[in-house]
C-alpha positions in Angstrom: 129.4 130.3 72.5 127.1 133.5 71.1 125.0 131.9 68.3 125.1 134.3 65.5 122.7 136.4 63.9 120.0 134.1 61.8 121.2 130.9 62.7 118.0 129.6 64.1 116.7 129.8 60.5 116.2 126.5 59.3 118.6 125.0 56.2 116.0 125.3 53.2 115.4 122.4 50.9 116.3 122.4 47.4 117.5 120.6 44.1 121.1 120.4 43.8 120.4 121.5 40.0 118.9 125.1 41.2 121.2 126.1 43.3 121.8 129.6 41.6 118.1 130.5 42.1 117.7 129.4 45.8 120.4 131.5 46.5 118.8 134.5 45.1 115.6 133.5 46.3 117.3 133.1 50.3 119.0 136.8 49.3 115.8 138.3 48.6 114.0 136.8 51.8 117.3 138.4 53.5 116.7 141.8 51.5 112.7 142.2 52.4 114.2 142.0 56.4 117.0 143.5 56.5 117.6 145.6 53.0 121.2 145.2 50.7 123.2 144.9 53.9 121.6 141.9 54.9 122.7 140.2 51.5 125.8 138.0 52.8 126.9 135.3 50.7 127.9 132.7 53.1 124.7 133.3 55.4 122.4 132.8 52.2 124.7 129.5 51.8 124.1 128.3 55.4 119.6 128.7 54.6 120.4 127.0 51.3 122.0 124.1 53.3 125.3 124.6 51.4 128.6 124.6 51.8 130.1 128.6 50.5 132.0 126.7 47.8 129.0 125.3 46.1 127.8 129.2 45.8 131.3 130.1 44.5 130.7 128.5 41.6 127.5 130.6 40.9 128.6 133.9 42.5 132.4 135.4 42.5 131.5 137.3 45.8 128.8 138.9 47.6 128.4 141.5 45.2 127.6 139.4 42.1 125.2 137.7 44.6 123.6 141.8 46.0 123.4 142.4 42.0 121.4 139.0 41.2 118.8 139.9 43.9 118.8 143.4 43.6 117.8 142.7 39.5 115.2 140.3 40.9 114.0 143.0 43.2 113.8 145.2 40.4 111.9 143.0 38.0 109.0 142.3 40.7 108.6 145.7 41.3 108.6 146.2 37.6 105.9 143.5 37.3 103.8 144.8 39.5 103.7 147.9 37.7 102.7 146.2 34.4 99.8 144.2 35.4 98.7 147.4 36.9 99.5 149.0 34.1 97.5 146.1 32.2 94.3 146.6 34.3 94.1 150.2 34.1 91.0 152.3 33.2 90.8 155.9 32.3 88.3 158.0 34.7 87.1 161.9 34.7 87.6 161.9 31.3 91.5 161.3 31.0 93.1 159.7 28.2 93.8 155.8 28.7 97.8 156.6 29.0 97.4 159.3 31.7 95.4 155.9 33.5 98.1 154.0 32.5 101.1 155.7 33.9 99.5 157.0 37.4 98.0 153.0 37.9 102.0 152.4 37.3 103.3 155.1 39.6 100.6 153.7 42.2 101.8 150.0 41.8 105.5 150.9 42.1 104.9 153.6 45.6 102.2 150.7 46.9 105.1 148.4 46.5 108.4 149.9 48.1 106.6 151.5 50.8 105.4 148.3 51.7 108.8 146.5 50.9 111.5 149.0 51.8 113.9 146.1 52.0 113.3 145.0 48.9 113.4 149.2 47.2 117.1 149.1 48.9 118.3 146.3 47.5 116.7 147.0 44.4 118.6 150.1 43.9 122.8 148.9 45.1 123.3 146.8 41.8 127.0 147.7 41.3 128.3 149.5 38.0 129.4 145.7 36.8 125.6 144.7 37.4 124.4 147.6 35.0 126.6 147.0 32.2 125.8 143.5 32.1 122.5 144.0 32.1 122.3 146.8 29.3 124.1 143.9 27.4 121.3 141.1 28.6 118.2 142.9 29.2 116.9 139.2 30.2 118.4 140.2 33.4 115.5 142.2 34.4 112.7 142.8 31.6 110.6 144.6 33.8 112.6 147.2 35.1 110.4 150.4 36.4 112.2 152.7 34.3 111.1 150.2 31.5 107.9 150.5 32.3 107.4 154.0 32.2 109.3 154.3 29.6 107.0 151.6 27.5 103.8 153.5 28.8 105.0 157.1 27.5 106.1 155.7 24.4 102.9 153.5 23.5 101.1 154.4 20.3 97.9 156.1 22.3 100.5 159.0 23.8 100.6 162.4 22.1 103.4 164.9 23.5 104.4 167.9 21.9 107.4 167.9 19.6 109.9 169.5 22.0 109.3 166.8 24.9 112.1 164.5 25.6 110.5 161.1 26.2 113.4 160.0 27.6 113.8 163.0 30.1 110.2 162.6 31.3 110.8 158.7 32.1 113.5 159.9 34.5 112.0 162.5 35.6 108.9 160.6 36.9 110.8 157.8 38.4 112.8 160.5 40.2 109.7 161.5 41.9 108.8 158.4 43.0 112.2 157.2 44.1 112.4 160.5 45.7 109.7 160.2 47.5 109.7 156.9 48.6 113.5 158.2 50.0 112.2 160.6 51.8 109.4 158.6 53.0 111.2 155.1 54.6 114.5 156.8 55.6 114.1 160.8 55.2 112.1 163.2 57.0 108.8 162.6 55.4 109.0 159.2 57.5 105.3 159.5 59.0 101.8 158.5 59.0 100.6 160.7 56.9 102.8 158.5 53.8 99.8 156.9 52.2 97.9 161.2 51.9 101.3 162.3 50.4 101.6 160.0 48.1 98.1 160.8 46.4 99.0 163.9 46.0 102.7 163.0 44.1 100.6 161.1 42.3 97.8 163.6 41.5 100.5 166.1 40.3 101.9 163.5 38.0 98.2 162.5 36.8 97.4 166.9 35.9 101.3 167.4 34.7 100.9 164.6 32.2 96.9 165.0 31.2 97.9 168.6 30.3 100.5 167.6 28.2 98.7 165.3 26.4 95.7 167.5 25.8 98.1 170.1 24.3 99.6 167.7 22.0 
């Protein structure tokens, strides 16, 4: 008989009372190998050492399962991005914010280009999995857009009048995504990834500085 894909992977302990977070736990380890389409609900119940009944009770199908992990992909690229965020220092005479977001852009190209699995998964949460989180933000407080968005909006940045906030949150995560796109699955795939990414970031360092210093 062919043995199918992954089942040399031993059954995982775990406490029969936690059984919702080893699941998203076992879809994440099957994200960062494999990205969203390596999220199946009955294989994540086979490494949890479950029968797919048990997971029925935590997860309709495999989609509320993709959106659970894909929200916990999120956050830890989120938290990544704060603690860098936390730790930054202004240099060359730039304000602390302009430090601030650029050591958060870093953190967040740093790490999906090292985790593409995880950047897939962490960007297929279904339109169900967005509403409910906009209703729970306990779903995933660190999402990156939240993070850029909490940098830009601290009390130590000064835009002009006319600048959207919320247009330039989305508008620098659009970079990033859109590079790191181009750069795992596009045709910037290369090694010359880590040199292109300084300079996306070196843009977003000047575009911001000068807006600040003209506010």
């Amino acid at each position: 008989m062919t043995q199918t894909h992954g089942s040399s992977q031993p059954r995982q302990a775990y406490h029969h009372g936690h059984l919702h977070e080893a699941l998203v736990k076992v879809g994440l380890e099957m994200a960062r190998s494999g990205g969203a389409e390596a999220v199946v609900l009955r294989e994540a119940t086979r490494r949890a050492g479950v029968s797919p009944n048990a997971a029925y009770r935590h997860f309709a199908n495999r989609e509320a399962l993709l959106d659970e992990v894909g929200f916990a992909a999120a956050d830890q690229i989120g938290t990544v991005m704060r603690e860098a965020v936390s730790e930054a220092q202004a240099v060359d005479g730039e304000t602390v914010a302009v430090a601030r977001l650029v050591a958060a852009c870093r953190a967040y190209l740093d790490f999906v280009l090292a985790e593409p699995g995880l950047f897939d998964v962490a960007f297929r949460i279904s339109d169900a999995g967005l509403d409910a989180c906009k209703k729970d933000r306990s779903k995933a407080p660190n999402l990156p857009g939240s993070v850029i968005r909490d940098v830009l909006s601290g009390p130590d940045v000064r835009l002009p009048d006319h600048v959207d906030v919320g247009g330039l949150v989305i508008l620098v995560w659009s970079v990033l995504h859109g590079f790191v796109s181009l750069s795992t699955s596009g045709p910037l795939r290369g090694e010359e990834t880590p040199q292109r990414a300084d300079r996306v970031l070196n843009v977003i360092r000047e575009s911001l500085r000068g807006a600040i210093a003209r506010a």
